[in-house]
MILOKE-633553 format. One record per residue (C-alpha): residue in one letter; x negated, y negated, z negated. Coordinates in Angstrom, 2 decimals. Layout:
N
+------+---------+---------+---------+
: rest :      c1 :      c2 :      c3 :
+------+---------+---------+---------+
:    a :       X :       Y :       Z :
...
+------+---------+---------+---------+
END
This chain:
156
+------+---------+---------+---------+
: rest :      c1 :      c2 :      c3 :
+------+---------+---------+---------+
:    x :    0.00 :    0.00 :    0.00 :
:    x :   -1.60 :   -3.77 :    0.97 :
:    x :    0.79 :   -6.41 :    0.90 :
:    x :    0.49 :  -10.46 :   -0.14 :
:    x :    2.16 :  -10.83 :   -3.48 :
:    x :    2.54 :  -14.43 :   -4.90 :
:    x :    2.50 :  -14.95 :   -8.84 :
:    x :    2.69 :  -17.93 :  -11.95 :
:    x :   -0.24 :  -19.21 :  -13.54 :
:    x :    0.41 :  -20.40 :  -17.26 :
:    x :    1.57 :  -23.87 :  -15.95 :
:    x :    3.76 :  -22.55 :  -13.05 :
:    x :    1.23 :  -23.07 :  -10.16 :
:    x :    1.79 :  -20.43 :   -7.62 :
:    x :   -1.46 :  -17.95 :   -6.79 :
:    x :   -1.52 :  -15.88 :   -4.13 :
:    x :   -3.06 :  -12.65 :   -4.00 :
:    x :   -3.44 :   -9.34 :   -1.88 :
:    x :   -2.26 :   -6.73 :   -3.87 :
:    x :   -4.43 :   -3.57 :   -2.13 :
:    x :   -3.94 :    0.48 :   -3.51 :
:    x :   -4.67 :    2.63 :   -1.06 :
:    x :   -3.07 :    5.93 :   -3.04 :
:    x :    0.20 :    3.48 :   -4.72 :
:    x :   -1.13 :    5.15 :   -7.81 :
:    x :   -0.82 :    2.76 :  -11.16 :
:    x :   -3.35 :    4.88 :  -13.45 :
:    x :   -6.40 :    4.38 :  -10.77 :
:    x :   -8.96 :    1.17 :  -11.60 :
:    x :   -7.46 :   -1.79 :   -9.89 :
:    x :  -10.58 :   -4.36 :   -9.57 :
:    x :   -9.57 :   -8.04 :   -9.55 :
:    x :  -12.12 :   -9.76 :   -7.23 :
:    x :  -13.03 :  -13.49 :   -8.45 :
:    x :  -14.29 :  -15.49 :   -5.62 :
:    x :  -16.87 :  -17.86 :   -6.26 :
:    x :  -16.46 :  -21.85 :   -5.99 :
:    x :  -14.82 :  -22.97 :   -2.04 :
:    x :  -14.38 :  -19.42 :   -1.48 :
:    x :  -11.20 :  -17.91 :   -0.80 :
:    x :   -9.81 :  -13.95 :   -1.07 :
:    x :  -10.08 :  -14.02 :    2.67 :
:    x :  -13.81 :  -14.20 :    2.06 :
:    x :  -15.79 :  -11.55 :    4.69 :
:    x :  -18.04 :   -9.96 :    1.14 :
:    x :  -14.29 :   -8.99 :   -0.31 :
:    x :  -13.89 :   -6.86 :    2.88 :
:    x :  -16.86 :   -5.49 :    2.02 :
:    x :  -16.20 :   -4.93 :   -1.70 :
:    x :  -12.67 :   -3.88 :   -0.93 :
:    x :  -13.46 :   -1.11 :    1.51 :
:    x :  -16.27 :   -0.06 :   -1.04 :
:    x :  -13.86 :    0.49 :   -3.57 :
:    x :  -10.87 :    2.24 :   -1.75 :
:    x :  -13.21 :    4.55 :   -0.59 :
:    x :  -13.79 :    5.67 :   -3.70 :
:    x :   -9.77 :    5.41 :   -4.76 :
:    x :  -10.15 :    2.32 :   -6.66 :
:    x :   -7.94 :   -0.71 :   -5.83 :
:    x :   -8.34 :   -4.03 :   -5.30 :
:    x :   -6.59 :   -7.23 :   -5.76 :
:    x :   -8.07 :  -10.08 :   -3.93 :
:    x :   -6.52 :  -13.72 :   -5.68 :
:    x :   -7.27 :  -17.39 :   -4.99 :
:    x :   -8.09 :  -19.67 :   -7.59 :
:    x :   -5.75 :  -22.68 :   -8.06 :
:    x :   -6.74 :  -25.59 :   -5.28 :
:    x :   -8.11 :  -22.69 :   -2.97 :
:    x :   -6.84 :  -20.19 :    0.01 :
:    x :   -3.03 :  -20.06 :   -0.10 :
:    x :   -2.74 :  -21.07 :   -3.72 :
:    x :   -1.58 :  -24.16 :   -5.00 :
:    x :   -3.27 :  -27.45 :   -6.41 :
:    x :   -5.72 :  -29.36 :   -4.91 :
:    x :   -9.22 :  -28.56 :   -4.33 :
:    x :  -10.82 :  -31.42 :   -6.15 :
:    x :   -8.88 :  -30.40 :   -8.63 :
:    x :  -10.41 :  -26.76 :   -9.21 :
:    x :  -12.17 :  -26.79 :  -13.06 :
:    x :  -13.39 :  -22.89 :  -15.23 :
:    x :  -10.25 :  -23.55 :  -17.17 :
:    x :   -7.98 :  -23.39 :  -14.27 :
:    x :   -9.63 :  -20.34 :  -12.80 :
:    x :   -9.69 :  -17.97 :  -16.17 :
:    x :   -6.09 :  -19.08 :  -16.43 :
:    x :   -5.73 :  -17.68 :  -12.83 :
:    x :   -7.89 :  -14.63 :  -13.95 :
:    x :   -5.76 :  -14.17 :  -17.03 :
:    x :   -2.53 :  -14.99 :  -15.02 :
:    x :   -3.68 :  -12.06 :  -12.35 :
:    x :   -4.55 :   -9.77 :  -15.63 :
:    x :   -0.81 :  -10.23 :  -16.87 :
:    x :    0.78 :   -9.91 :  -13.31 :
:    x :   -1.10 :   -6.41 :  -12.98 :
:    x :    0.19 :   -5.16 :  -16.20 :
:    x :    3.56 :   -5.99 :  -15.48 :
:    x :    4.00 :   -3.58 :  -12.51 :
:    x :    2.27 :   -1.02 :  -14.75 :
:    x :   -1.61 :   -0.62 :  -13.66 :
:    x :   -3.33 :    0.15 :  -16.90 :
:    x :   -7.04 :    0.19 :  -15.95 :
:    x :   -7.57 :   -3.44 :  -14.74 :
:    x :  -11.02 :   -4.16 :  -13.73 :
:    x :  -12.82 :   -8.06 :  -13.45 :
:    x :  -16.07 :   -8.31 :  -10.81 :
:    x :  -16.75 :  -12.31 :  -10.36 :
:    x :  -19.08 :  -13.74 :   -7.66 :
:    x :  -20.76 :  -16.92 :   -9.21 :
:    x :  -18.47 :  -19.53 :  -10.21 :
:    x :  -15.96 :  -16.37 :  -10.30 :
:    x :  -18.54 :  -14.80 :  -12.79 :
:    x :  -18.34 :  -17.16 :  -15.06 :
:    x :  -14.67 :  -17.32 :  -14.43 :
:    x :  -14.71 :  -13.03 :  -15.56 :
:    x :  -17.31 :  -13.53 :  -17.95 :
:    x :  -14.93 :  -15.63 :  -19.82 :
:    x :  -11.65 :  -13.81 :  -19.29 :
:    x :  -12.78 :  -10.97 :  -20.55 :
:    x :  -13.62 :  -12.27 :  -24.31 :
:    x :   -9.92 :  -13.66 :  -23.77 :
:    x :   -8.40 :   -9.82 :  -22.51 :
:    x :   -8.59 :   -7.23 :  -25.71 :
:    x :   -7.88 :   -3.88 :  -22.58 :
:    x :  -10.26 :   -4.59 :  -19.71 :
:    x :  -11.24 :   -1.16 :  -17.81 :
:    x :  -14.21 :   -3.18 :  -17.19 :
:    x :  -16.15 :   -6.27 :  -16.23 :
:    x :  -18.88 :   -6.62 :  -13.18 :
:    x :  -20.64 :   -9.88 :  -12.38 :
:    x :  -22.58 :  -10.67 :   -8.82 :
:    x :  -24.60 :  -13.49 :   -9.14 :
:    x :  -22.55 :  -15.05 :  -12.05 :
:    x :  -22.97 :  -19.09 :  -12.16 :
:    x :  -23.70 :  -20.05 :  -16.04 :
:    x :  -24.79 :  -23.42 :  -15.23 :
:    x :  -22.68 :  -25.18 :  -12.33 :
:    x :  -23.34 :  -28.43 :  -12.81 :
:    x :  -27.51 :  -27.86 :  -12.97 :
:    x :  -27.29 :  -25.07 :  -10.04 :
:    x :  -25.02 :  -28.18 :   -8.00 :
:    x :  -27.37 :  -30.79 :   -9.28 :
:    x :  -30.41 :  -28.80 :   -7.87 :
:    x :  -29.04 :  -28.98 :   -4.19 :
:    x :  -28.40 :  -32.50 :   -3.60 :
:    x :  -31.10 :  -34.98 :   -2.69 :
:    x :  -31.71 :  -38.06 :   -4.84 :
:    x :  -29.50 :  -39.98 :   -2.58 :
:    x :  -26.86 :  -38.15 :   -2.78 :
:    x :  -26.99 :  -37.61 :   -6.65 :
:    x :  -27.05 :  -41.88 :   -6.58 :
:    x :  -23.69 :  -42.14 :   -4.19 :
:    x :  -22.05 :  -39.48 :   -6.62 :
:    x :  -22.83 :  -41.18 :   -9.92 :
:    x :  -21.86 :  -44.50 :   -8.41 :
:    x :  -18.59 :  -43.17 :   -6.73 :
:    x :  -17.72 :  -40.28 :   -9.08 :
+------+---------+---------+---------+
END
């Protein structure tokens, strides 16, 4: 079974998500992948991740954080807060149509994202990071010239 399945955050924002289990069995892992910052679930690596994991029967539920993909809010918008609510939002969503052994792997800023949802989630199957980002701002501050960083601090 793969189909698009739209759900609530805590403040009503509407995240998508493709809901993917290959054997429509509930007691399999089902890994939600956490895309990293101005990604999307549409991302070509969660292809790759995705048919990793069915071929090994584990689903796979591919969300976008609020302000990205077919999610709401605005990009600009995007903070950690808002994406462990959409992590934690995703957890709860899962658990309602019965999958017990939910699963977190985060890509950087979706690393953090899992890294924090999970002290926040007492059942997690499990947690897997891929290049988790613990310092956005200094990793972001690293890749822009001096010019740049001037215009931003002036302009916000």
């Amino acid at each position: 079974m793969k189909e698009k399945v739209y759900f609530d955050d805590s403040k009503g924002n509407k995240v998508c998500g493709i809901l993917n289990d290959p054997l429509d069995d509930k007691n399999i892992p089902m890994v939600i992948l956490c895309h990293g910052f101005s990604s999307t679930k549409d991302s070509p690596s969660y292809d790759i991740f995705q048919n990793a994991f069915n071929k090994r029967n584990i689903s796979i539920f591919k969300i976008d954080f609020y302000g990205h993909g077919e999610s709401d809010g605005e990009f600009a918008d995007i903070t950690l807060s808002l994406g462990v609510d959409d992590a934690l939002s995703a957890i709860k969503y899962l658990k309602k149509q019965g999958y017990t052994k939910i699963c977190l792997v985060g890509t950087s800023f979706g690393g953090a994202v899992g890294l924090i949802a999970a002290t926040k989630c007492k059942d997690l199957f499990c947690l897997a990071l891929k290049c988790p980002v613990s310092d956005y701002y200094g990793s972001y501050l690293t890749k822009k010239t001096p010019e740049q960083l001037r215009t931003w601090q002036e302009k916000g």
